[in-house]
N, C-alpha and C positions, 0 to 999 in steps of 0.2 A: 389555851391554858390546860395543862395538864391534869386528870383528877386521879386525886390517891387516896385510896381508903387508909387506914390506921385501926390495925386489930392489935390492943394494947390497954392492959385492966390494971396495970400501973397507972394513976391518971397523972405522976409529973414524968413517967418518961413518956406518955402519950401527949402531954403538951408539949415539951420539948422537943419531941419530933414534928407538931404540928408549925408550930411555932416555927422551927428551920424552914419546914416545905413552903409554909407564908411569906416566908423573907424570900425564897426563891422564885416565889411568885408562881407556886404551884398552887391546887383548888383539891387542899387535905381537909377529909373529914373523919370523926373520930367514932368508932361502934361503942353504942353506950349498952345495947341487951346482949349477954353473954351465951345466955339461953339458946337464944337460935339469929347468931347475925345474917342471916343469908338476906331476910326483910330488906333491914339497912344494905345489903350488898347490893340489892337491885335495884333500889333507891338512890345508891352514889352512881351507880354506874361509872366506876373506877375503871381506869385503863393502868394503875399497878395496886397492889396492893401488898401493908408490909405487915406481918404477921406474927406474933408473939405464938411459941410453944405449950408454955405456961400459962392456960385461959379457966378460970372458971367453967365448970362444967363439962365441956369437952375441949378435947386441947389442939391444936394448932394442927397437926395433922390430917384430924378431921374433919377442918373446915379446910383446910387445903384440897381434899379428896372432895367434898361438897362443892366448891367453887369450881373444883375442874370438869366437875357435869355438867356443870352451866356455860364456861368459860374458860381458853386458853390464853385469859390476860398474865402477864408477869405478876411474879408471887416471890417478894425476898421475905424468908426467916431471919427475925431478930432473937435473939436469944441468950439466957443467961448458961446456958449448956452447950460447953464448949467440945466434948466427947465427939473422936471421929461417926460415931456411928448414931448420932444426934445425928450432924450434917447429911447423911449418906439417909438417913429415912428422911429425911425434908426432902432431899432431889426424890426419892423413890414413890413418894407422897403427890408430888406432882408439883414442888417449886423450881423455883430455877437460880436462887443463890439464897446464901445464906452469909450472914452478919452476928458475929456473938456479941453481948454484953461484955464489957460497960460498951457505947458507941461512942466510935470514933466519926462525929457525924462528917469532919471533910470527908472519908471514904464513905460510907454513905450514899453523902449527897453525887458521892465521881460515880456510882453504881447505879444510884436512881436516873440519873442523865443517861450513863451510859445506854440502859432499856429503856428510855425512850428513844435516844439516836436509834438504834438496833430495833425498835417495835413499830416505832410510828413516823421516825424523823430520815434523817437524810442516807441510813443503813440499813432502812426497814427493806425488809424480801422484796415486794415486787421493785421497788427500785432497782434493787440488785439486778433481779429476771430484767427486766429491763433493760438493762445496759450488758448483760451478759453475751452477749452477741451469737447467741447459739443458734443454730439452724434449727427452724421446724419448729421451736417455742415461740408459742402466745404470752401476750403481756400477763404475769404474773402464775405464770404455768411453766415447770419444767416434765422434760422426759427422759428416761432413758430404759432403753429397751422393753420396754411396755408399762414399766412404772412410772406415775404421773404423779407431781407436787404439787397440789393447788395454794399457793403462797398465802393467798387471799382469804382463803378461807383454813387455812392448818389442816391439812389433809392428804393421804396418802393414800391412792388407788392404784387397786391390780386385777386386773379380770372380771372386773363390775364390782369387786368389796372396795371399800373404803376405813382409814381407821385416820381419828382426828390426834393429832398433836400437840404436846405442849411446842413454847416459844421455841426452848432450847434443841427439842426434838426436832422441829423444823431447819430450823441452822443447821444443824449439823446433816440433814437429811439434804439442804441445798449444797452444803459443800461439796458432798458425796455424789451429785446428781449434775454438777457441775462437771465432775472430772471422773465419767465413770471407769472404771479399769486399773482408774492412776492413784498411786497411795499418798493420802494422806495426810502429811507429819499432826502429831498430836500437838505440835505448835501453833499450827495453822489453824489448829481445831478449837484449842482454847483460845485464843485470838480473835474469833469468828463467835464464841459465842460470850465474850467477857471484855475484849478489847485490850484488857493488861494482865499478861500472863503471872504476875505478880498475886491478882489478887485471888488464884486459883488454887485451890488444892487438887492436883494432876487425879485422887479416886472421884471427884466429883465428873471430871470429864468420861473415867471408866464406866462413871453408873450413868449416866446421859445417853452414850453410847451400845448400854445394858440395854436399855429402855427402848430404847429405838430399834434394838433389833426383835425385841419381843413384840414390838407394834410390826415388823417387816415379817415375825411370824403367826401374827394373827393374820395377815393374808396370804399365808404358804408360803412365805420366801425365807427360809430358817440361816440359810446359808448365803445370802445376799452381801451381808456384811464380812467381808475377812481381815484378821490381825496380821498386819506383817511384824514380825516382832522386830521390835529398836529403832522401826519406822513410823510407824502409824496403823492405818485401816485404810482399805479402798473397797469400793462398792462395784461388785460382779453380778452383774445382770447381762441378762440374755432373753428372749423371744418365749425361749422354752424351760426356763430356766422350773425345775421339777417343784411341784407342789407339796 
């Protein structure tokens, strides 16, 4: 059974939501100190957590930025602000989807499934490495050209540095690591990290993407990532590739 925290100071739209996750026979619990939930965070030891903007005392971003010191568990924003640039600081903040008010909980609940297929179930990373059939990778570790993906643990190494990832960062770090040289489409991109390209806004793939290359240059690879424009992105590595 799956456990989900609930950060939500509404308390009928935090039953509501509990209440759904119950019927699905998920294991929701609700943050009642607003103060400081991190307690209660390590207390549920939640594997998603869904997260209201609008919190007493500090607001949602903060505790997103807080959570992601501890943990690269999945993090949807619910929220009554619906402003592109709302969405675009909750990815940059460290979630990895976002839900506005009012909720529509069937789509919801097809999102909360989806991250669990894609975190822990039958599309989680090393499964992927796994069956990937690549030469020279170990169960749940990819390579390419000196760059290493430890699936298992969200992490990105080059040269003995290391820098930890969010969920979304890693996906898109394995697609890339999958097909190094070869571009690709920002279909495939959002589809690897959402499942239905429906439910995406194409700047939220741009800022995923942001991020990841800002993590590929905190270990000196600035230029790792390239746009092909009206295609996608492909990932150029090489041995020597300049610091």
């Amino acid at each position: 059974m799956y456990r989900i925290l609930i950060v939500e100071d509404d308390d009928k739209i935090a039953s509501i939501l509990k209440n759904n996750m119950d019927k699905y026979e998920f294991e929701a619990s609700v943050v009642t100190q607003f103060r400081d939930i991190m307690p209660e965070f390590i207390a549920a030891n939640p594997q998603l957590v869904l997260l209201d903007i609008n919190l007493p005392f500090f607001d949602g971003y903060y505790w997103c930025r807080q959570i992601r010191m501890r943990s690269s568990i999945p993090i949807i924003f619910i929220s009554a602000r619906a402003g592109e640039m709302d969405q675009v600081m909750a990815i940059e903040n460290g979630g990895d989807d976002y839900i506005t008010k009012p909720i529509h909980l069937d789509l919801l609940m097809a999102k909360v499934k989806s991250v669990f297929r894609r975190s822990y179930g039958e599309y989680a990373a090393p499964s992927s490495a796994a069956s990937s059939g690549l030469e020279g990778q170990s169960l749940g570790e990819l390579a390419a050209g000196g760059l290493r993906l430890y699936l298992a643990r969200n992490e990105l190494a080059w040269k003995g540095q290391r820098v930890e990832l969010t969920k979304n960062e890693q996906l898109l770090a394995e697609c890339f690591m999958k097909q190094p040289g070869i571009v690709v489409s920002r279909e495939q991109l959002l589809e690897a990290l959402w499942d239905d390209v429906q439910f995406v806004d194409d700047n939220t793939l741009t800022v995923n993407v942001t991020r990841l290359r800002k993590k590929l240059e905190e270990l000196g690879l600035p230029k790792a990532i390239e746009t092909v424009r009206g295609q996608g992105y492909k990932l150029n590595m090489a041995e020597e590739t300049p610091r």
